[in-house]
SEGU-338878 format. One line per 8 residues: for each residue y, z, x of C-alpha. Coordinates in steps of 0.5 Angstrom, whole numbers, plus 500, padded with zeros to 3 digits. Example, Ala and Ser with C-alpha at 12.3 -4.5 7.8 and 13.67 -1.06 7.14 Angstrom:
491/516/525; 498/514/527
This chain:
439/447/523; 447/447/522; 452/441/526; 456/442/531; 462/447/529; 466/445/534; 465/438/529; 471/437/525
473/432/519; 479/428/515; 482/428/509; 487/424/507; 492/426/502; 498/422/499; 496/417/505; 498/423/510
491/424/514; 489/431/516; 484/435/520; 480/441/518; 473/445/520; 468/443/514; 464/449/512; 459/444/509
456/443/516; 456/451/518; 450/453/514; 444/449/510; 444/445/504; 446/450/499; 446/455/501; 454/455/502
455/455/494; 451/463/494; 456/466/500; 461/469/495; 468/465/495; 473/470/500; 467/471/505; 467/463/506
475/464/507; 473/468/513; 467/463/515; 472/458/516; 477/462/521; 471/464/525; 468/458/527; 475/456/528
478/461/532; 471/465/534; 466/460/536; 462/465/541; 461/470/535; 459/465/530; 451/465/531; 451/472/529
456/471/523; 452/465/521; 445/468/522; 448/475/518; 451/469/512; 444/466/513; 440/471/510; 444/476/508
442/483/512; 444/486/518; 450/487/520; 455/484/525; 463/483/527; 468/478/523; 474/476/529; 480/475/524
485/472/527; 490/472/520; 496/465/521; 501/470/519; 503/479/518; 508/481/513; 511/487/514; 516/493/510
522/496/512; 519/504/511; 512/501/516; 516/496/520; 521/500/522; 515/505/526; 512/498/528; 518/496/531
520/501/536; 512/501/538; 514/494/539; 521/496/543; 517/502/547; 511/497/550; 516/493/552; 519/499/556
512/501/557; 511/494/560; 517/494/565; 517/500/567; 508/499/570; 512/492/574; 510/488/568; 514/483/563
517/485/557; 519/479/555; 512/477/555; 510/481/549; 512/476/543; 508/475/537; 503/470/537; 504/468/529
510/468/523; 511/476/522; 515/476/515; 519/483/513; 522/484/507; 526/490/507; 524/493/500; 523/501/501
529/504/502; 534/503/497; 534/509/492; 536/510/485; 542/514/486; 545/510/480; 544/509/473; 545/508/466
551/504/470; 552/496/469; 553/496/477; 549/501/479; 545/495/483; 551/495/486; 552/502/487; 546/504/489
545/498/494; 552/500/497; 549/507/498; 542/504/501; 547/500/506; 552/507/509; 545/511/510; 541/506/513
545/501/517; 543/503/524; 536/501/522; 538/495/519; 541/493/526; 535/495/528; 532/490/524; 537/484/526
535/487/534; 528/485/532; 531/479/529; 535/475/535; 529/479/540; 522/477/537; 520/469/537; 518/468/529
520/474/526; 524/472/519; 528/478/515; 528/477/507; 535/482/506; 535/488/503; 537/487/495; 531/481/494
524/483/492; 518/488/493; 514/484/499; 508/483/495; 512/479/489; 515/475/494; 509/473/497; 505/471/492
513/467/490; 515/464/495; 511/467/502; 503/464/500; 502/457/501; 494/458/500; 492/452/505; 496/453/511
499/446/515; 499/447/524; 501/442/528; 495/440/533; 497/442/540; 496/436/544; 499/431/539; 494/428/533
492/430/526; 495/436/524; 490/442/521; 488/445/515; 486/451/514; 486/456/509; 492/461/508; 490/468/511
494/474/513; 495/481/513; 500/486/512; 502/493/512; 502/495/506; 496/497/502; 497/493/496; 497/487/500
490/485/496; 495/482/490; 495/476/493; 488/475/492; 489/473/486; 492/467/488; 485/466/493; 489/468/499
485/472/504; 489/478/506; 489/485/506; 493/491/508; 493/494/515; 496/499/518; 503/499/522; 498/500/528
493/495/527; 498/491/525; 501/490/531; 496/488/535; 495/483/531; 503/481/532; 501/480/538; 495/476/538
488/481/537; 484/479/532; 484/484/526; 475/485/526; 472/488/520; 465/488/519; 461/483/515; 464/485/508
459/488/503; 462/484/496; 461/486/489; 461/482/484; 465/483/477; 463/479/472; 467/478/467; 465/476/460
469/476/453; 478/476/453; 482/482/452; 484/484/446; 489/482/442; 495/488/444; 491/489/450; 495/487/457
494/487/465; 496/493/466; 491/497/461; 485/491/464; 487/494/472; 488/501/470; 481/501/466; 477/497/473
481/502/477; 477/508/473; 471/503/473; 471/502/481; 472/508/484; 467/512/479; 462/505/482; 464/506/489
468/500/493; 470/504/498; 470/498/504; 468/493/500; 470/486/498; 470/485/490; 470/478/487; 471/477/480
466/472/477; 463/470/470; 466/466/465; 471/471/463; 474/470/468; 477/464/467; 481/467/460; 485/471/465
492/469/467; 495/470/473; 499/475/472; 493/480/469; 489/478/476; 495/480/480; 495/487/477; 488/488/479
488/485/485; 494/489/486; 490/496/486; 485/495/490; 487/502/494; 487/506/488; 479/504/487; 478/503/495
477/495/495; 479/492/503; 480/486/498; 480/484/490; 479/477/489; 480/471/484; 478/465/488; 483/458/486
482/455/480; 487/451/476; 490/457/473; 492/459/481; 495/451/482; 498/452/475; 502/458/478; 504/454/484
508/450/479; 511/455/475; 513/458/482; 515/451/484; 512/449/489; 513/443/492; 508/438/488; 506/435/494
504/441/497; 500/442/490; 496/438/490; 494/438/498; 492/446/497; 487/443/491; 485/436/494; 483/440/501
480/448/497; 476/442/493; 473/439/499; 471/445/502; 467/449/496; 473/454/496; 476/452/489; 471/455/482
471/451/477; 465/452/471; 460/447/473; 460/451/480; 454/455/481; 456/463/481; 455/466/489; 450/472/491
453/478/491; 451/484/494; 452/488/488; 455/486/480; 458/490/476; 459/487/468; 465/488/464; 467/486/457
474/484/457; 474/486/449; 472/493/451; 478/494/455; 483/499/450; 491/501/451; 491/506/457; 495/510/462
492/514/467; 494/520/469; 497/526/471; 496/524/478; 491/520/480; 491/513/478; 483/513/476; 485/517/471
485/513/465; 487/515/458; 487/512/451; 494/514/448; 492/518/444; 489/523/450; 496/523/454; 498/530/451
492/533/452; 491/531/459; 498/535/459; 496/541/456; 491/542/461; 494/542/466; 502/544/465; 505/551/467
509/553/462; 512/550/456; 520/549/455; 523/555/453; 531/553/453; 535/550/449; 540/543/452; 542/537/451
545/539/444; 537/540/442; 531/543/443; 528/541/450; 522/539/448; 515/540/450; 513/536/457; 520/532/458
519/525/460; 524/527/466; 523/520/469; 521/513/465; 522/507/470; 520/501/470; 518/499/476; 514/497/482
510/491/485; 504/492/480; 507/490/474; 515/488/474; 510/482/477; 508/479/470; 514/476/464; 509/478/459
509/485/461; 517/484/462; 519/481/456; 514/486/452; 518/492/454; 524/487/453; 523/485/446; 521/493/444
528/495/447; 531/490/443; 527/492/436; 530/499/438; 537/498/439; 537/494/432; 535/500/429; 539/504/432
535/508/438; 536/509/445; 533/513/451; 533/520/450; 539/524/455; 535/528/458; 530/521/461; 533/519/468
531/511/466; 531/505/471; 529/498/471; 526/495/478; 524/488/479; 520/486/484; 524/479/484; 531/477/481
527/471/478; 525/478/473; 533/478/472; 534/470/471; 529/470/466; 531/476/462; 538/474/462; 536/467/460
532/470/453; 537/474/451; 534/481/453; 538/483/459; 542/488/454; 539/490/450; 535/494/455; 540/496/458
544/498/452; 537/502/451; 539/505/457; 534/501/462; 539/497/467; 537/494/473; 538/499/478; 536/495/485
530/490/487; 526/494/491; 520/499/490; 525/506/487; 520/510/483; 514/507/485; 515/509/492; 518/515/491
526/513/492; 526/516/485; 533/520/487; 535/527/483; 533/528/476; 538/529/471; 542/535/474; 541/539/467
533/538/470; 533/540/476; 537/547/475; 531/548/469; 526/545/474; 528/550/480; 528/556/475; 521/555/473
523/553/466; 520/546/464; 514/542/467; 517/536/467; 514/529/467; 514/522/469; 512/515/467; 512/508/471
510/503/471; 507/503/478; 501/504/481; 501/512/485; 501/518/481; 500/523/486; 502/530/485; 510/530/487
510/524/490; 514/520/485; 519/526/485; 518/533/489; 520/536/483; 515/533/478; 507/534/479; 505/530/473
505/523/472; 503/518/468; 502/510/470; 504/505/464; 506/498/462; 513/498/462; 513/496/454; 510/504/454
515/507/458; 521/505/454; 517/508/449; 516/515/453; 524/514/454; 525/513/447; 520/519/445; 523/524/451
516/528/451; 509/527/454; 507/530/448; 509/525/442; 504/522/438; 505/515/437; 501/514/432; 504/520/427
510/522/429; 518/517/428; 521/516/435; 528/517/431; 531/515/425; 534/508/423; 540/506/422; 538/506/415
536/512/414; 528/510/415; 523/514/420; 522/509/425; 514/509/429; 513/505/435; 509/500/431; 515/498/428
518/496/434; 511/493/438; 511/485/439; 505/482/438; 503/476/444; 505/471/440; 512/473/440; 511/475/447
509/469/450; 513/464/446; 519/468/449; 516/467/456; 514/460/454; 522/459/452; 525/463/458; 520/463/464
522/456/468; 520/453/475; 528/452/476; 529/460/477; 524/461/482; 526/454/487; 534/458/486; 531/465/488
526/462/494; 532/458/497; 537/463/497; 531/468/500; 533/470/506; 541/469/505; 542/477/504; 549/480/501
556/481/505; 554/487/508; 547/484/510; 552/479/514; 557/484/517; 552/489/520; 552/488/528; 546/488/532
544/488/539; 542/483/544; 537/483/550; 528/483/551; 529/491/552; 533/496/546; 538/501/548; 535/507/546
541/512/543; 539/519/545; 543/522/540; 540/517/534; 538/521/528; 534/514/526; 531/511/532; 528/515/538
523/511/543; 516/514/541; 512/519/545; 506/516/544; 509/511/549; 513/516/554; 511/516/562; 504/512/560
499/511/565; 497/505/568; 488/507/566; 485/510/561; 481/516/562; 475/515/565; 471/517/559; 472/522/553
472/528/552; 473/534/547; 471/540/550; 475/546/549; 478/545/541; 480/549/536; 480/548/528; 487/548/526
486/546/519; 480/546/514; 482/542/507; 480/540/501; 478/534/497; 484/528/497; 487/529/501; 492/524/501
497/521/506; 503/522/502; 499/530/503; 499/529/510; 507/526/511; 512/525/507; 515/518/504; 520/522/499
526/525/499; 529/530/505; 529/537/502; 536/540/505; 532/546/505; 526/543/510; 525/543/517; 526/537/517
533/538/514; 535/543/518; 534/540/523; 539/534/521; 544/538/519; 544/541/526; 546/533/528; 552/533/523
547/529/518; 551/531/511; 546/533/505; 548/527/502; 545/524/507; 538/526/508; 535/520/505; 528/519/506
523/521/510; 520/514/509; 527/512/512; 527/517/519; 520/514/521; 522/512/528; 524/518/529; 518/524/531
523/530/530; 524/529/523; 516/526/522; 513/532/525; 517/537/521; 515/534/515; 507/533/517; 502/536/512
509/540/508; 507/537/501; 506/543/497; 499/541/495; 496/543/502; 493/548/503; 490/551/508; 483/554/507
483/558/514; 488/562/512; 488/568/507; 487/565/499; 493/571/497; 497/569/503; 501/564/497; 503/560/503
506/552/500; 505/547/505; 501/546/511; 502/552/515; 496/555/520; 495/560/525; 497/561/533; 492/559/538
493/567/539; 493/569/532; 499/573/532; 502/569/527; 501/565/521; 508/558/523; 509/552/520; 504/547/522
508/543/526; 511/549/530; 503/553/531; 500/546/534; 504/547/540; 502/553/541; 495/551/542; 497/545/546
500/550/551; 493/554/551; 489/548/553; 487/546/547; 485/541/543; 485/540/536; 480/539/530; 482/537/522
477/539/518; 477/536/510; 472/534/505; 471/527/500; 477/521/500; 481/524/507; 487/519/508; 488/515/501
492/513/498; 498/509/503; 497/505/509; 502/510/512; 500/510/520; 504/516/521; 499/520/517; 495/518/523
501/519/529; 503/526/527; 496/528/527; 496/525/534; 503/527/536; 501/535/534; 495/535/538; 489/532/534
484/529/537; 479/530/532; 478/529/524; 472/531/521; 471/529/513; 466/527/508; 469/520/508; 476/517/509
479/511/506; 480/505/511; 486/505/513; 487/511/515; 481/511/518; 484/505/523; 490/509/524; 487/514/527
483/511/531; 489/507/532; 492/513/535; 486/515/539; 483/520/534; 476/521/532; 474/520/526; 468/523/525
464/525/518; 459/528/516; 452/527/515; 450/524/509; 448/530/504; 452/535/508; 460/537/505; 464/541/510
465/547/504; 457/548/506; 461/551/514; 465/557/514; 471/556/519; 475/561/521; 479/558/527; 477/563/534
471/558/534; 472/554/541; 469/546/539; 466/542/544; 464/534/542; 457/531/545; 455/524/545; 462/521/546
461/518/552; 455/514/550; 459/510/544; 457/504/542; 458/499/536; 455/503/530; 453/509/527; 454/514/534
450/522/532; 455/526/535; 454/533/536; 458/539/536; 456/546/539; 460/552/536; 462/558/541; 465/564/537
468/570/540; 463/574/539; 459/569/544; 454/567/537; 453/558/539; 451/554/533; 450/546/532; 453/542/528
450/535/527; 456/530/526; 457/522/526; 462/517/529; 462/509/525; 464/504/529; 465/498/527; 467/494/533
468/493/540; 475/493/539; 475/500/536; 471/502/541; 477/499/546; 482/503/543; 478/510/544; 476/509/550
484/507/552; 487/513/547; 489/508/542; 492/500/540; 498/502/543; 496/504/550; 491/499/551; 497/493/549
500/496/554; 495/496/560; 493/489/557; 500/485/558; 500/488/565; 493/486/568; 495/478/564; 495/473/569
């Protein structure tokens, strides 16, 4: 028998006493210490915060079978500017949607902290240039100043919306910097003692996981599911299915955190982790420093984990103090995880996992992964092969005063929130850059070079070692604090490149140290690319070619005449970490925090709006009201249905939402373009797609334009380069987003058919909104990454799938098929059969037996209401 949940306890810290709910008392003797770490956590919030479901979630902990719902209420969101902006003008829409039904808008506020940090939009315009920070933050400033009005509206509008500038940091550095708090301190409604309870979040961003190398519990979401949970709905999962990796031995000397993530990375997604927790174990664990842990935690999308984590211990409160954090806060974050069995130390037995898998650190090597997946790891020395096969044609042009070689490294940025995270990575590259001018080497002319820090801690300490010019004088100047590269704000490659690219003549090539690789997604002109720690990079920068052999060929001449190969500029761990030791201080993270918020001149100057209700611009190229939540009507439908559909595409394996809607730039030649330039937006001034997600002209016209889509209706000799189909009357093959009309016109519902992996890659809710907004009621695929799966049943799209053993390359599609769905009126909690009855042309009928998961009552609600949008809408109107 278990206590009363409702039964709390008192610690007392530093003669300050404070309440919390024991997890002791949830579950019998014992048994506490076999539930893996990150679901105690959730143990916690549930019986806090959702005692109705907590018999069902403890009977589930109690004997380890079943399954059932988790309610996770998280104590704080944290939001990016490329998801944040979307999210927001849902925001500003449900609050006219509100209104306009005879609501209060006012009411609509979110019922916990929400944090944005803008990091996603600035680009690297600038380089090899001492200001281009300066620069390109200008630029990022002229392009996006309506947005970040916008921003400031939300700021004065929204109850505990809190901005973090642009030009401070990539929102996962600064949450794991400043942001995390690890055990989280509220106030007692009625007076009291205060309550503990651990720091729990969500955001909107797909490697929101780096935190848990911290022991915080969070996960990214999409914009949609992000905003109900803004606004007080629980972000329910399933009991999580947790993986065990068991760590045993150290790494090697040479071998660093991004070789040990990209190695797991290979090692997971071959394993299949796809909607499970993993939580590392065994004694290896405890040799990995913080910096190792964030990497891999930091990848957990790239392998499919919902969380990565690395349960507190004294390397996670030594972190606290090199972040400098408050000492007192310290040691309440150990005393209160202590008292709850939430911290590991050796002498703690290891929980029960649902599965383990072993790793001997001594086995990982010196990797990369590539040319665009991040699953695809490579020893150095199989890098040109990978590019041999795969690459178009060789270089057959002579510039730059050289040859141009073989596979140009076109781009070599040190860059994103993976790696610019770790001062040892950081100072290692440093350190080679600095060997490197020494003997008289720079970056080649060709290679666009960029360094990209996460936090500006990363400029304090480089400055303080002494290491700041010699990469620049390498050719790797700061360019901006924010994703860049990583994210796809690359900017033009060198002018030479783009015209040798346009002509078909060079396959160029990028490397970063970032954590994607999809196909043209750094770059729209570069399809191969390779991820790689940043001391790697400068080495690609410096060889100019995919193709250099490391270990045999010189990456130039010295000063004093001598070849010089890259072992004579690589520094060994015991340089690194003395530097590190030297330079790295708790001062430069209290400065950087206490200035977190504070914002550049510009920042200061933007004016923003007042009022509960925004004023929509009709002639805004940025920011336009959604049409999802136009003339909504006060009632759902009174029951789904889907029966008179066609097939609008049939796709592959893969298939990304990089594939589904652009993040990159804007090309002038593009619909999207077009339709810019109509409105007087000057080429200079495209920007991103990323950046015009509030406005649905500019986001349909990009839906499913990469180049990699293709669609397997339409003839294999049609060549035809992104998404394009039929008409619904077969008169023409158009653009995606201009022959989806014409079956919505017909009466038509639409249908997406693909094949394994449907939506990896970003938690981009527009993946989701552009099918939905272009008619698609349905997506069958073999599986789906998760949150691209929450999206679209976010956006009131079904995700069906496949049964088991089934592939969708066994069904022959040829788009005249009318599709009718059944069984959807009977839906509930689970695994639902569904079938689909065929009519062709012909009058022939066949049936296809299909699947619907859903995991809770709440998916079910928001199907039912045609997404989490409407049905916010329809419940602040029928509040009391």
């Amino acid at each position: 028998m278990r206590t009363d949940p409702t039964a709390t306890a008192v610690l007392t810290v530093d003669g300050h006493s404070y309440r919390y709910q024991p997890l002791a008392g949830l579950l019998p003797a014992g048994r506490l210490a076999e539930v893996p770490y990150s679901v105690r956590v959730l143990l916690e919030n549930v019986a806090r915060r959702s005692p109705a479901a907590l018999d069902d979630v403890l009977a589930r902990a109690r004997s380890g079978r079943g399954d059932c719902e988790l309610p996770v209420y998280p104590n704080r969101i944290m939001l990016h500017d490329t998801t944040c902006l979307p999210a927001l003008a849902d925001f500003a829409a449900l609050r006219d949607s509100v209104a306009e039904l005879g609501g209060d808008p006012e009411r609509l506020q979110p019922a916990v902290p929400v944090d944005l940090t803008v990091d996603h939009s600035v680009i690297v315009e600038e380089y090899g240039l001492s200001d281009a920070v300066e620069r390109n933050l200008a630029i990022d400033f002229r392009r996006n100043g309506e947005r970040y009005a916008f921003v400031k509206w939300a700021e004065r509008s929204l109850r505990g919306f809190r901005v973090v500038p642009p030009g401070t940091g990539i929102i996962h550095q600064v949450n794991m910097e400043v942001l995390a708090r690890l055990v989280w301190r509220e106030e007692a409604s009625e007076g009291g003692l205060p309550w503990l309870h651990p720091d729990v979040l969500v955001a909107t961003d797909s490697h929101t996981p780096m935190i848990n190398a911290l022991g915080v519990v969070g996960w990214g979401v999409g914009g949609l599911e992000g905003q109900a949970a803004m606004l007080g709905e629980p972000v329910t999962i399933p009991y999580p299915r947790v993986v065990g990796v068991r760590l045993t031995g150290r790494l090697r000397s040479g071998v660093g955190a991004t070789d040990l993530a990209l190695t797991l990375t290979e090692l997971l997604r071959a394993r299949g982790v796809v909607d499970r927790f993993v939580e590392f174990c065994g004694p290896g664990a405890a040799t990995l420093g913080w910096a190792e842990r964030a990497a891999v935690s930091n990848m957990a999308p790239e392998y499919g984990a919902t969380c990565v984590y690395f349960p507190y211990d004294d390397e996670t409160a030594a972190y606290l103090k090199l972040t400098g954090r408050d000492e007192a806060h310290v040691r309440l974050v150990d005393a209160y995880l202590t008292a709850q069995g939430l911290k590991r130390t050796a002498d703690r037995p290891e929980p029960h996992y649902d599965d383990v898998i072993d790793l001997d650190l001594a086995t990982v090597e010196p990797s990369l992964a590539g040319p665009d997946l991040p699953h695809q790891r490579l020893p150095l020395s199989r890098v040109p092969g990978s590019f041999r096969t795969t690459a178009g044609r060789p270089a057959d042009t002579t510039h730059f005063g050289a040859p141009l070689p073989e596979g140009p490294v076109a781009i070599a940025a040190i860059t994103s929130c993976t790696n610019t995270a770790n001062p040892s990575l950081i100072v290692q590259a440093a350190l080679l850059a600095e060997r490197a001018r020494q003997s008289g080497l720079r970056a080649r002319p060709w290679v666009k070079t960029s360094l990209s820090p996460g936090s500006r801690v990363v400029e304090d300490y480089l400055r303080a070692a002494g290491l700041l010019d010699p990469l620049a004088e390498t050719g790797f100047h700061i360019v901006g604090f924010g994703c860049m590269t990583c994210i796809g704000n690359s900017g033009p490659l060198h002018p030479e490149l783009e015209r040798l690219t346009a002509e078909a003549r060079v396959d160029p090539v990028a490397v970063l140290s970032g954590n994607r690789n999809f196909a043209g997604r750094v770059n729209p002109r570069i399809a191969q690319s390779y991820l790689a720690s940043p001391a790697l990079v400068v080495a690609y920068a410096l060889a100019g070619s995919i193709l250099h052999d490391f270990a045999r060929e010189p990456l130039g001449t010295g000063t004093d005449g001598s070849p010089v190969l890259l072992k004579d500029l690589w520094p060994t761990d015991e340089e690194v970490a003395a530097r590190v030791t030297a330079s790295v201080r708790p001062e430069m993270f209290r400065a950087n925090a206490a200035r977190l918020r504070e914002g550049t001149r510009a920042w200061h100057e933007i004016e923003a709006a007042d009022g509960v209700r925004f004023s929509w611009d009709a002639d805004s190229t940025y920011i336009r009201r959604p049409p999802h939540l136009t003339g909504l009507p006060a009632s759902p439908p009174d029951r789904l249905r889907v029966e008179r559909a066609r097939v609008l595409m049939v796709l592959g394996d893969d298939v990304t939402t990089d594939h589904i809607s652009p993040a990159g730039a804007i090309p002038a030649r593009s619909a999207a373009g077009r339709w810019l330039a109509d409105r007087g937006v000057a080429r200079r001034d495209l920007n991103q797609y990323s950046t015009r997600r509030s406005n649905h002209e500019v986001m349909l016209r990009g839906a499913f334009t990469n180049a990699a889509v293709r669609n397997r209706l339409l003839p294999s000799a049609s060549n035809l380069t992104g998404g394009h189909a039929y008409t619904a009357d077969r008169s023409a093959v158009l653009p995606v987003h201009e022959a989806a009309p014409t079956y919505r016109a017909a009466g038509h519902d639409l249908v997406v058919v693909a094949g394994r992996n449907y939506g990896a890659g970003s938690s981009r809710d527009w993946a989701a909104k552009a099918q939905a907004l272009l008619g698609v009621r349905v997506v069958i695929a073999e599986s789906y990454e998760r949150i691209h799966r929450n999206n679209l049943i976010g956006m009131g799209v079904l995700p069906l799938e496949f049964q088991d053993g089934d592939r969708a390359s066994a069904h022959v599609f040829t788009g005249e098929e009318n599709l009718a769905f059944h069984g959807l009126a009977e839906l509930c909690v689970g695994t639902n059969p569904v079938s689909l009855s065929l009519t062709r042309p012909d009058g022939s009928r066949s049936t296809l037996r299909l699947r619907l998961r859903l995991h809770s009552r709440q998916e079910l609600a928001y199907l039912r209401h045609g997404g989490i949008l409407p049905y916010v809408v329809r419940r602040a109107i029928a509040a009391p």
